[in-house]
N, C-alpha and C positions, 0 to 999 in steps of 0.2 A: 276130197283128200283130207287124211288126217296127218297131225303133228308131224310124225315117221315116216309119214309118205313125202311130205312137204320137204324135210329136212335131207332127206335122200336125194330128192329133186335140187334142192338146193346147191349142193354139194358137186352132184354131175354137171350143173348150169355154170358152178364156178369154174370147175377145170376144163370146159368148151370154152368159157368166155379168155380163159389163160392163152389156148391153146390157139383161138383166135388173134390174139394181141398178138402174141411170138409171130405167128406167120406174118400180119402185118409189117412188126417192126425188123422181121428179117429181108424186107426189100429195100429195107436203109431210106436215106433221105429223098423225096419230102415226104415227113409219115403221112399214111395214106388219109384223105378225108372217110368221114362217115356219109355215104349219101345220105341216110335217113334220119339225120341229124344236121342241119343245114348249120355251115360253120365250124361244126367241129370237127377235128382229126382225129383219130384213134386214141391218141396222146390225152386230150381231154376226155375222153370216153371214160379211159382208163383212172383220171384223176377224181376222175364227177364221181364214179362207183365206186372207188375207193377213198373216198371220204366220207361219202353214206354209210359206207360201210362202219368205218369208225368212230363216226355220231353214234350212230344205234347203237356201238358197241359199249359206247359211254354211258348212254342211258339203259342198257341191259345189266351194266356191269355194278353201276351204282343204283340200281334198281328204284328209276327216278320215276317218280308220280305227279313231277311238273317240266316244263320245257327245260332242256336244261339253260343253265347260266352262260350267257358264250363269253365271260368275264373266268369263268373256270373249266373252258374248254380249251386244253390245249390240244392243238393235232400236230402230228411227226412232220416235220420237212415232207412235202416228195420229192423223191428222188428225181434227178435228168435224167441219167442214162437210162435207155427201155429194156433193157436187161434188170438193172433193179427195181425200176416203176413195175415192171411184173411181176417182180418175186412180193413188192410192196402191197403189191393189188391182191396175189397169192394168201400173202399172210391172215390181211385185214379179211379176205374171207373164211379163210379158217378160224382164225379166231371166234367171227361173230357165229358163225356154225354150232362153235363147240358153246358159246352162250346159250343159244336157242335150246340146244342139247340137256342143257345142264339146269336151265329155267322151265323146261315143257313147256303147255302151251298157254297156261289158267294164271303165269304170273301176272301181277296187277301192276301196271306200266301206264306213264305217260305217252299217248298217242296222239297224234291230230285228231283223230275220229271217234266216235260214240264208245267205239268198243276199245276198253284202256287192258289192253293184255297183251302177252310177249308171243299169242299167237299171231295177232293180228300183224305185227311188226314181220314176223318168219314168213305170211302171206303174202303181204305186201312189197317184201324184198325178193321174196322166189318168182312172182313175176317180174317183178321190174329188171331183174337179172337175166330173165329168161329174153323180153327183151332186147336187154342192151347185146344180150349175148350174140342177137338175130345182128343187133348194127353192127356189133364187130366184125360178125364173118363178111356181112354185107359189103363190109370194105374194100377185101381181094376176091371176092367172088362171090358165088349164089349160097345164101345162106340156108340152115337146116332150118327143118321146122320146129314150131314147140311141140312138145309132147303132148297129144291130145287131151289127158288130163289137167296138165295144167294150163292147156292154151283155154278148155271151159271154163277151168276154173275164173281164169285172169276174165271174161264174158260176165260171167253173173259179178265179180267183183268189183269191176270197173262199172257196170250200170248200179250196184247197190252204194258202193263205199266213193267211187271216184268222182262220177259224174251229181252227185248233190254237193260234194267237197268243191272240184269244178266250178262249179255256178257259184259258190258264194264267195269262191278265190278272187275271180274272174267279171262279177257283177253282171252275170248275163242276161240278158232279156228274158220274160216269163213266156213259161209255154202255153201257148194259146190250144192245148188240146193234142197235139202231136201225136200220134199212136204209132209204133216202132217195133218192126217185130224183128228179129234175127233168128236165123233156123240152121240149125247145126244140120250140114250134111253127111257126116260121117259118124253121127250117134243121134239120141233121138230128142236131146234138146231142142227149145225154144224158147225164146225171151222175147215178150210183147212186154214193151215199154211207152207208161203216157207220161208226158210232159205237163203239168196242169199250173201256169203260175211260178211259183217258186218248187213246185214239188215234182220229184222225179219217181216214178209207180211202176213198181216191178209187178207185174199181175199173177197172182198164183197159177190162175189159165190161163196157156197160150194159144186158143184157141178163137177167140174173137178177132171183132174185123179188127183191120189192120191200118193206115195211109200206106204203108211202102214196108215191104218185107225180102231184106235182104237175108242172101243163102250162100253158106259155103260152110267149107271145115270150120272148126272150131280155131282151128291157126288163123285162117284166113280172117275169120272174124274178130277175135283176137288181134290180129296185126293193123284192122281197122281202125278197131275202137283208138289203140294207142295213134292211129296220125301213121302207120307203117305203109299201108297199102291203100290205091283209091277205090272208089265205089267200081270201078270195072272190074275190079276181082272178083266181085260177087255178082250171083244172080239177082236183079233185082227188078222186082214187080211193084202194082201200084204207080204210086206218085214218086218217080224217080228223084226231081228236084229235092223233095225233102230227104235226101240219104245226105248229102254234101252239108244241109243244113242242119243235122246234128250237131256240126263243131262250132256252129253260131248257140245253140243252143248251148252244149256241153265244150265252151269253151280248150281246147289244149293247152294243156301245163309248160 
């Protein structure tokens, strides 16, 4: 996906994720929990994403090339009532939208990760939006899926950018050799992934052996990596044990 396509997708994920929220908080009180988020209620869903949102928005806007200061970060009140926390949650993604928009993709930004640019921040956000978007619905009912694009997308992202970020968050034990593949069934992906030590190996070929090679959509796979759905969503061959053990290895955030 490029910039355009990203920021498109961004946009649709925001107004699902609104659209989600409203239905939930039109069942009135007690707002609904997240199943897929143990502990929280919609209510903090909506707060969690709408303060990321206007973090980034801060460091896009002052186009910061170090963490910023939380000495000079002020954020808005949120709102109580869920008529405003939506419109709140509403804003703060348009806004950050019309950033991404207005920055492309090559501007040079303070990031967590290797690669310091305001695309990396637009990628990073259109899944995790895409995501949260899945818990929201998740709350009153069976959720949509990601968009095949970007559910691949969020696959290779998460094995290249997350899961070596993961392990150094998280102090996880070193890979003794692990070999991982995931096989897109509904396009012609696949990601063989070796564990070695500290180091996580995306293999150019995904054609070599494997220990355990999990298969399904690119959603499905996707909703994995994040902690969404369990290894019985997927087809999985090999050495089944080590599918669960991923998240020992690739700790969750």
């Amino acid at each position: 996906m490029d910039h355009v396509e990203r920021l498109a997708a961004f946009r649709t994920e925001a107004t699902a994720f609104e659209k989600a929220v409203r239905r939930a908080f039109d069942l009135g009180e007690p707002v609904p929990a997240v199943p897929s988020c143990p502990g929280w209620t919609v209510t903090d869903l909506v707060t969690h994403l709408g303060g990321v949102h206007r973090y980034l928005a801060h460091v896009l806007r002052e186009r910061l090339t170090a963490p910023p200061d939380p000495a000079g970060l002020a954020l808005p009140e949120v709102p109580d009532d869920p008529d405003a926390l939506t419109e709140w949650f509403a804003q703060g993604a348009r806004e950050l939208a019309e950033l991404f928009h207005e920055l492309g993709p090559d501007a040079a930004l303070w990031t967590w990760s290797v690669e310091q640019t305001s695309g990396f921040w637009l990628r990073m956000q259109l899944i995790e939006l895409a995501v949260h978007r899945w818990d929201a619905e998740s709350a009153t009912g069976t959720p949509g899926r990601l968009a095949p694009d970007v559910a691949a997308d969020a696959v290779t992202q998460t094995i290249e950018v997350m899961a070596p970020a993961r392990r150094g968050w998280r102090q996880a034990p070193p890979g003794a050799g692990e070999r991982y593949r995931f096989r897109r069934t509904d396009g012609p992906e696949a990601w063989t992934v070796a564990l070695s030590g500290d180091r996580v190996l995306l293999e150019s070929a995904p054609t070599g052996p494997a220990d355990v090679e999990a298969a399904g959509s690119a959603c499905d796979l996707a909703l994995f990596l994040w902690g969404r759905l369990p290894a019985t969503a997927l087809r999985v061959t090999g050495d089944a044990a080590l599918l669960p053990h991923w998240f020992t290895l690739v700790p969750p955030v």
